[in-house]
VODREN-385875 format. One record per residue (C-alpha): residue number from 1; residue in one letter; x, y negated, z negated. Coordinates in steps of 0.25 Angstrom, whole numbers. Each point is the difference from the previous one (the first is absolute). Layout:
+-----+---------+-------+-------+-------+
| num | residuo |     X |     Y |     Z |
+-----+---------+-------+-------+-------+
| NUM |       A |     X |     Y |     Z |
...
+-----+---------+-------+-------+-------+
***
This chain:
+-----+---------+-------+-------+-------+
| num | residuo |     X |     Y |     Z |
+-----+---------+-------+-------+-------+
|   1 |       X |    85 |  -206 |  -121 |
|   2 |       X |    -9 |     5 |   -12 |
|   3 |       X |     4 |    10 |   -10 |
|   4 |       X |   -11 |     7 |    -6 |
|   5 |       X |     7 |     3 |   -14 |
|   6 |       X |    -6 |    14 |     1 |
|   7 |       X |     9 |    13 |    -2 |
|   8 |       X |    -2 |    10 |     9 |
|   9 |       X |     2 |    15 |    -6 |
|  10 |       X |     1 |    13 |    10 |
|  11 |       X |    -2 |    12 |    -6 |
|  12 |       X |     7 |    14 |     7 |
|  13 |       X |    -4 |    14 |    -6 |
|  14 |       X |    11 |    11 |     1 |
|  15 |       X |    -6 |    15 |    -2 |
|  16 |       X |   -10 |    11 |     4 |
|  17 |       X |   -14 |    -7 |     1 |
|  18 |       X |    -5 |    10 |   -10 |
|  19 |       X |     8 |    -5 |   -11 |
|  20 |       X |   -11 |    -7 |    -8 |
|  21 |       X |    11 |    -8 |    -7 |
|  22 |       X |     4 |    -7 |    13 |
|  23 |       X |   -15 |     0 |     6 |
|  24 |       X |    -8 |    -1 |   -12 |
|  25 |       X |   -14 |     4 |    11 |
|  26 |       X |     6 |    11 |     4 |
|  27 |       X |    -7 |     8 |   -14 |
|  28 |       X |    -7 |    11 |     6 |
|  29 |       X |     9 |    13 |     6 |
|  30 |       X |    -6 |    14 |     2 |
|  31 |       X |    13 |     5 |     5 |
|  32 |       X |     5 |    -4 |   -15 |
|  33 |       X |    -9 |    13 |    -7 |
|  34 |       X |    -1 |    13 |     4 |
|  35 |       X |    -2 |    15 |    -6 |
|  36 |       X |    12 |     8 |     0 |
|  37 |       X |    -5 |    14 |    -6 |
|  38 |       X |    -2 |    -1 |   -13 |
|  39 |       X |     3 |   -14 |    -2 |
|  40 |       X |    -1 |   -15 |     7 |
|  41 |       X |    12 |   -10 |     4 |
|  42 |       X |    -1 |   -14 |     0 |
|  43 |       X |    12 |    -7 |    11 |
|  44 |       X |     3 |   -12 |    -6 |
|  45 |       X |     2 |   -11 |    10 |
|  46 |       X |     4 |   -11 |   -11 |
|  47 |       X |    12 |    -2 |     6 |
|  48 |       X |     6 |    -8 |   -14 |
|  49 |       X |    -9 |     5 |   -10 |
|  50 |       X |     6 |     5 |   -13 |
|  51 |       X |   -14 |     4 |    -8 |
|  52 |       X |   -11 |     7 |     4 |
|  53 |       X |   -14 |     4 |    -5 |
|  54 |       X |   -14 |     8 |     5 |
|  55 |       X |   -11 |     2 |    -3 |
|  56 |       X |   -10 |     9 |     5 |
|  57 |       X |   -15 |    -3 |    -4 |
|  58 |       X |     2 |   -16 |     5 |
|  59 |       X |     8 |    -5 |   -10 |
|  60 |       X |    -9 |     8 |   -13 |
|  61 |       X |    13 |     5 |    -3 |
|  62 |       X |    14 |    -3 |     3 |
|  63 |       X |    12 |     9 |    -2 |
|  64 |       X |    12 |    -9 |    -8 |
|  65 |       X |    12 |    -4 |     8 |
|  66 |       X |    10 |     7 |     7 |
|  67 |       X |    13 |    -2 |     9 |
|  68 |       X |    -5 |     0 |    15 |
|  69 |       X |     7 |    10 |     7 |
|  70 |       X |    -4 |     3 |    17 |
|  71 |       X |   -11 |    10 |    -4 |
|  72 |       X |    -6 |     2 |   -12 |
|  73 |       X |    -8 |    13 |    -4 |
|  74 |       X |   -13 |     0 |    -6 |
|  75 |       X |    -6 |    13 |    -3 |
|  76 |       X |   -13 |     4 |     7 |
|  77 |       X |    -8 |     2 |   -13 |
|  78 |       X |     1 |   -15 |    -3 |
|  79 |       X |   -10 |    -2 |    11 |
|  80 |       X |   -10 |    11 |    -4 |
|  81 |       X |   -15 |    -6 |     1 |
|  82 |       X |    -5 |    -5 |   -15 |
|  83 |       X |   -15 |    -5 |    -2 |
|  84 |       X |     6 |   -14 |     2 |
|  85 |       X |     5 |     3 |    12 |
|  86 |       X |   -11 |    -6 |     9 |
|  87 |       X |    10 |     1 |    15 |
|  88 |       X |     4 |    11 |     9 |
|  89 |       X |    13 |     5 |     3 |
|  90 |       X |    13 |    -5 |   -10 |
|  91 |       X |     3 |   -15 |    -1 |
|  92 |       X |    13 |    -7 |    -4 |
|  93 |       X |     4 |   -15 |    -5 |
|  94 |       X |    15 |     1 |    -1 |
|  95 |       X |     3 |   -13 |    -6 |
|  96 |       X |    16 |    -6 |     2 |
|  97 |       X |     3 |   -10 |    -9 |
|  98 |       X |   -14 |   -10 |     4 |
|  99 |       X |    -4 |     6 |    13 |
| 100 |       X |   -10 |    11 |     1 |
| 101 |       X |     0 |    10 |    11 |
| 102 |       X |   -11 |     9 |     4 |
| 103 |       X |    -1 |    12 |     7 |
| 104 |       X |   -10 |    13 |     3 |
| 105 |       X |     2 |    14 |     2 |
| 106 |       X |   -14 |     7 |     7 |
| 107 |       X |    -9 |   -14 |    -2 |
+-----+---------+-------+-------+-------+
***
């Protein structure tokens, strides 16, 4: 009988397969963003995130910091087409501790 020394490792995921922070490929969710009136929302789905940040000109500018709650509220004007603004439709990075989820609303 030969042992081969080695240490096998099995790894098991618990959660939703769109929580970035258990499947770090799963980055890219349009359900996430969408327009509500006046307004867009963002559905987190980093399950076990405590901070959050977005940016909305591909990472130009980022917003500071903030506690991540289920949806966060982003007002409609943040998204209003600038020179700079070389793509169609609104874009988000929502970046949860060092992931970065993307998402389209109209692209």
């Amino acid at each position: 009988m030969h042992l081969s020394q080695v240490t096998d490792h099995l790894m098991i995921r618990k959660g939703s397969s769109k929580n970035v922070m258990i499947f770090p490929r799963n980055d890219y969710d349009n359900s996430a963003f969408q327009l509500s009136g006046d307004k867009y929302t963002f559905t987190h789905n980093a399950i076990g995130a405590d901070l959050a940040r977005y940016t909305w000109n591909y990472g130009q500018n980022w917003t500071d910091w903030f506690a991540i709650e289920a949806v966060t509220t982003i007002p409609a004007s943040v998204f209003d087409h600038t020179e700079e603004m070389f793509w169609d439709g609104a874009h988000i990075i929502m970046q949860c501790k060092f992931l970065c989820p993307n998402s389209d609303f109209n692209f």
